[in-house]
N, C-alpha and C positions, 0 to 999 in steps of 0.2 A: 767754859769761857762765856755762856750767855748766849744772848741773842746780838749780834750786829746793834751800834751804836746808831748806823749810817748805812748807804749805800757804798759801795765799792763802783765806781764808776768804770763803765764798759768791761765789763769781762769776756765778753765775746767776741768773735772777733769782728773787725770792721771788714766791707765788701772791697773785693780784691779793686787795686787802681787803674786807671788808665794811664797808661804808659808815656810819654810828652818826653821831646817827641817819640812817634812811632819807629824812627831808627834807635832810638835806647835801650831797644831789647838784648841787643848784644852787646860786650862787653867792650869791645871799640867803639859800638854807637855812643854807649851809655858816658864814655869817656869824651868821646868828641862833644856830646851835647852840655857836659859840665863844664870842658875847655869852653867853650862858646859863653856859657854863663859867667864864668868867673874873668875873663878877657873882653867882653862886649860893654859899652861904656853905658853905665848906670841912668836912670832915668834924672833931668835935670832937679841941679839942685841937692842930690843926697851923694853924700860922701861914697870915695869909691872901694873901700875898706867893706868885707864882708864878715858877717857875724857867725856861729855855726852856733844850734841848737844840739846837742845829743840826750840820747838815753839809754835807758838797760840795755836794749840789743846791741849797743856797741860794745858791751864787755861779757857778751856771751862768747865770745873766740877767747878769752882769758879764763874762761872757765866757771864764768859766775851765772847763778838765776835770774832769770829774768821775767816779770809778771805775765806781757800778752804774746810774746812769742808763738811762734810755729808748737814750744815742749816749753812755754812759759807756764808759770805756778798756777794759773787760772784757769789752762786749759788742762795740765792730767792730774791738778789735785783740785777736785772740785769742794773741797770742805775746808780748804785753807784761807782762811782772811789773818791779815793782817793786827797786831796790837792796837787800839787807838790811844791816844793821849789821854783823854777822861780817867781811862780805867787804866792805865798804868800810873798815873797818881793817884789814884783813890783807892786801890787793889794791892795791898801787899802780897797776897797770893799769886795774882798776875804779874807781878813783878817776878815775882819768882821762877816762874814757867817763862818768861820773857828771855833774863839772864841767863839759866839754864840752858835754854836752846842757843841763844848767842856765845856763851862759853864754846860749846860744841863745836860753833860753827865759824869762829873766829879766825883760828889755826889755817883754814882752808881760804877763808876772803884776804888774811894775812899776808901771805905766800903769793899771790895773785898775781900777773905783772901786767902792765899797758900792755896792749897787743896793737899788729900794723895799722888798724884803725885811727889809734890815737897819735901814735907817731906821722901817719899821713897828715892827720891834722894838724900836727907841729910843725911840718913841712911846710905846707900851705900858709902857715903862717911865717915862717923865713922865708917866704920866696916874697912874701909882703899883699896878699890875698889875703889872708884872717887876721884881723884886728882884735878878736876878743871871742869866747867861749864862755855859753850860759848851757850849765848841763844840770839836769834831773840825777845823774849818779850822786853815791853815797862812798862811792868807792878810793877817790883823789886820786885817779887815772892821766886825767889829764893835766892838773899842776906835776906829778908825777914824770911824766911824757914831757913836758917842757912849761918848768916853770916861770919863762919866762912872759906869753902871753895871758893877760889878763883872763883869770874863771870867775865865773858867781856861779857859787854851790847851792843851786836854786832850795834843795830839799836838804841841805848839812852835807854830813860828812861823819864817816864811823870811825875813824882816826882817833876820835876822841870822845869822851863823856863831859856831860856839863851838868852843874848841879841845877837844880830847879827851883832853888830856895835863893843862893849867894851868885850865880851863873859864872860862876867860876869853871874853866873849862881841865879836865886833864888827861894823858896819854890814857888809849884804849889798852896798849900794851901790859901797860903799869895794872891798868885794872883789872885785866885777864890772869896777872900773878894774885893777886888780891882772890880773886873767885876758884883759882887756888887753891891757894892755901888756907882757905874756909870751906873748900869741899874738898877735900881728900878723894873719897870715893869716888863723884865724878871726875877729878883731875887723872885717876888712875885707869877711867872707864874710855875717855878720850886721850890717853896713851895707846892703851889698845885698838881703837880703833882707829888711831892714823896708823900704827903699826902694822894693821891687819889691811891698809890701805879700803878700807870702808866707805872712808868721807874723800875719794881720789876719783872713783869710778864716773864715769861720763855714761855709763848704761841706766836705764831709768828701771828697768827687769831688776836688774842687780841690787841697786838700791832698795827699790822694794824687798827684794828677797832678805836684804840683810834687816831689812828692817827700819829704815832710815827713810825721811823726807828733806830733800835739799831745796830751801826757799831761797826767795831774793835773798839779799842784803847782810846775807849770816846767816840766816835761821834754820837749824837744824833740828826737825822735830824726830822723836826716837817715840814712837807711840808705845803707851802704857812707863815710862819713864817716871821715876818718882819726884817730878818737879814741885812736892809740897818742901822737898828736904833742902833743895838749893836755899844757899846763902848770899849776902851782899853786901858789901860794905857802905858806911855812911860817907858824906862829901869830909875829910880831912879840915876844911877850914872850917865848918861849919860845926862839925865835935869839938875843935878849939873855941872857935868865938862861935857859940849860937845868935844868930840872926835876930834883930827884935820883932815884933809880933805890930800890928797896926797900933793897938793902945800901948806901945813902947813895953810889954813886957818881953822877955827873951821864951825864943822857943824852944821847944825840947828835942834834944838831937840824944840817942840813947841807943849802947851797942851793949852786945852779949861781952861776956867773956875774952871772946875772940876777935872780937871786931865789929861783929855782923851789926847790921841795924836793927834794931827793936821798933815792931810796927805802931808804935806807940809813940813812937817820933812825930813832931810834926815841920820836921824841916831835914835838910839835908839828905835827899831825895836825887841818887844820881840818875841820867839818862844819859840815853846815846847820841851825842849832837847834830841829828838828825830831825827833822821835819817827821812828826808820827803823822798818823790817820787824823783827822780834827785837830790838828794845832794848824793855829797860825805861822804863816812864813812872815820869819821878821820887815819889817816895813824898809829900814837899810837895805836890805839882799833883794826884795823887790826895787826899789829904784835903782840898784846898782844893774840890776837884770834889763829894767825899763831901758834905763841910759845904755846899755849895751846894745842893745834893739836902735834905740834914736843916735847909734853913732857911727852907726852902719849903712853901706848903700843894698848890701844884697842880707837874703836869710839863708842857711846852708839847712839843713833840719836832717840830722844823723839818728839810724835806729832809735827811734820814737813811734808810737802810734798816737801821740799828744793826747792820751784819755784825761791826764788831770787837766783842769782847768786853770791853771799855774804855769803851764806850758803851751796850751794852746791859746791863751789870752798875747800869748808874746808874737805865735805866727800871727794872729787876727790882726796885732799891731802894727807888725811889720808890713803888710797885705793894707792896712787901712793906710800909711806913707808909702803906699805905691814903689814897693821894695818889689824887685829880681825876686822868687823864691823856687830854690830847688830841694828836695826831699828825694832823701834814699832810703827808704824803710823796705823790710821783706812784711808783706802784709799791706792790709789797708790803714788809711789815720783821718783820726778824726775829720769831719769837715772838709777834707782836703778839695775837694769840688771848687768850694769856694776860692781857693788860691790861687785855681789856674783855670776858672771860666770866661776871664777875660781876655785869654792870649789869642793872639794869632795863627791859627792851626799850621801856618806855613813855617814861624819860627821854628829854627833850631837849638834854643837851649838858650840863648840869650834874655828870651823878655820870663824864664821857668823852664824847669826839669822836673821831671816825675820818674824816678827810675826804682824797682823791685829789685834790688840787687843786694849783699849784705858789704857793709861798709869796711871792711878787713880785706877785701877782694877788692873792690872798684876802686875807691882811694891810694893805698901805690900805685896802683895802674897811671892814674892821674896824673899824679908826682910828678912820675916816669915822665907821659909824656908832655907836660910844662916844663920841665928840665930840657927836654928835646929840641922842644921847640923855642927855646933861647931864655926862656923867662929868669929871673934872678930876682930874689930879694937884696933889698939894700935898706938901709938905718936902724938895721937891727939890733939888741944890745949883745953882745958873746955870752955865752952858757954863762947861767950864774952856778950858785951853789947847789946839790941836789937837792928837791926839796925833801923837805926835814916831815914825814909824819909824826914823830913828835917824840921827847924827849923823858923816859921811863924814869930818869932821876927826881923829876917834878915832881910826882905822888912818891915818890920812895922819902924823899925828903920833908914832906911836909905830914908823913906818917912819924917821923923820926920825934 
């Protein structure tokens, strides 16, 4: 793979927290000082609707990777970095090693479901407490959990691919049959090993022994693997109409036999609609993130350790409009000093909260007891449709 394009920011971990207040060590405390925060009337002026931030650690109870974790990918695989963007457009070969291991590991992030975290969070939001959700998952957890309050997918979403050339978006599903039926052999090699329940095991021994590395987001590396043979197919509308070129000539979009793209192409280039390493996050999904942040009176900040700078620019914001902020991370995060150096050592949980707990545990708890204690949402809309990760006819048909 090279040398790193970049730094990987924080891979170690951050110094463990101070606890705010000091009765949120237990898990009544920690509930009583969230009641406090979410119940206590907002500083004047900012709306009394609360925003929540999440991340990777909220969907490690569902069974996924997570980067800075207690058994995140940073701390017991130390040779593992991430794709960047640069080299996934410029690197047919790393495209290839990219897909290959996301084939693998598709089947397993696929199958995944919300877990009590995310549904506490939906809660909170019908009781009329959370106005809006900006999360770092890649996973659509929480549109998933309830679609009906507002997310901004700070970093995308793996639901689906997008071309790079026409940005035309289509079902992850669809493309997984595509990768397929262009590799035979791996489609038969990741039969076996869901079969053999390989890519299921929660032991990290285990995994090793078989041979396997389970990173964030999908990525399943199988070392020594022959990811020069993996295939992939071209963007569908972009094989039809190729794209014109700046001096208005068309570009070259060119497949084998079978489909596959020929590296000789200069367009129609799929990716996973995701946010890589060095890409830019679209300027819309930031202001939608920003106005999430400005339309809020409190910040809730879920399993995060805020290392990217895309997530912790949002708590500094919140903390610069003199926002409520509470944070429930296992571990240390970034900065955090700064968010709660001005409180009142006496408050209890109303002007911030700091609590170490994992957010799957302490959040029903919550629920519970805001329910108890009389609270109710009201102007809510009734459950819409489920949401739809995405519709596998779309690439089928535009293959046709």
């Amino acid at each position: 793979m090279g040398k790193p394009l970049m730094r990987i920011p924080y891979t170690d971990p951050f110094a463990h927290p101070t606890i705010i207040p000091s009765s949120a060590r237990t898990l009544e405390g920690a509930v009583a000082a969230l009641h406090s925060f979410f119940t206590s009337p907002v500083p004047s002026g900012l709306p009394t609707s609360t925003v929540v931030l999440s991340g990777a650690g909220l969907s490690v109870a569902s069974g996924l990777a997570d980067y800075r974790g207690t058994n995140g990918t940073y701390r017991v695989n130390k040779t593992y970095r991430p794709i960047y963007y640069n080299e996934f457009l410029g690197n047919h070969e790393a495209r290839k090693r990219y897909w290959a291991r996301s084939f693998l590991g598709w089947s397993t992030l696929h199958k995944a479901q919300p877990n009590a975290g995310h549904y506490a969070v939906r809660d909170l939001a019908q009781l009329g407490l959370v106005s809006s959700v900006v999360t770092q998952n890649v996973d659509s957890f929480h549109p998933t959990a309830d679609p009906n309050t507002p997310t901004v997918e700070l970093h995308g979403y793996l639901r689906s691919t997008v071309c790079t050339s026409c940005h035309e978006e289509f079902p992850r599903d669809s493309f997984q049959n595509e990768l397929a039926r262009l590799n035979p052999i791996w489609a038969a090699f990741l039969r076996d090993a869901i079969a053999s329940g390989a890519l299921d095991t929660e032991d990290p021994q285990e995994k090793r022994a078989r041979g396997i590395r389970m990173n964030p987001d999908g990525d399943v590396d199988v070392p020594d693997a022959p990811y020069t043979t993996f295939r992939y197919p071209a963007c569908p509308r972009c094989l039809s109409d190729p794209p014109a070129l700046a001096g208005g000539t068309r570009s070259l979009v060119e497949i084998d036999h079978d489909g596959a793209l020929i590296p000789t192409s200069t367009a129609g280039i799929l990716k996973p609609a995701v946010v890589m390493f060095g890409e830019s996050i679209r300027s819309e999904v930031k202001e939608a993130a920003e106005g999430a942040i400005e339309g809020a009176g409190r910040l809730l900040v879920l399993a995060t350790s805020l290392a990217t700078y895309s997530a912790w620019r949002l708590a500094k914001k919140a903390r610069d409009l003199a926002m409520p902020i509470a944070i429930v991370n296992l571990g240390g995060v970034r900065g955090e000093d700064a968010f709660f150096a001005h409180l009142d050592p006496r408050q209890l949980g109303s002007e911030g909260v700091r609590v170490e707990m994992s957010s799957e545990s302490l959040l029903p708890a919550l629920v519970k007891e805001l329910r108890r204690s009389g609270l109710r949402g009201e102007g809510f809309p009734s459950a819409g449709a489920p949401f739809d990760r995405g519709d596998p006819a779309v690439f089928r048909d535009m293959l046709s």
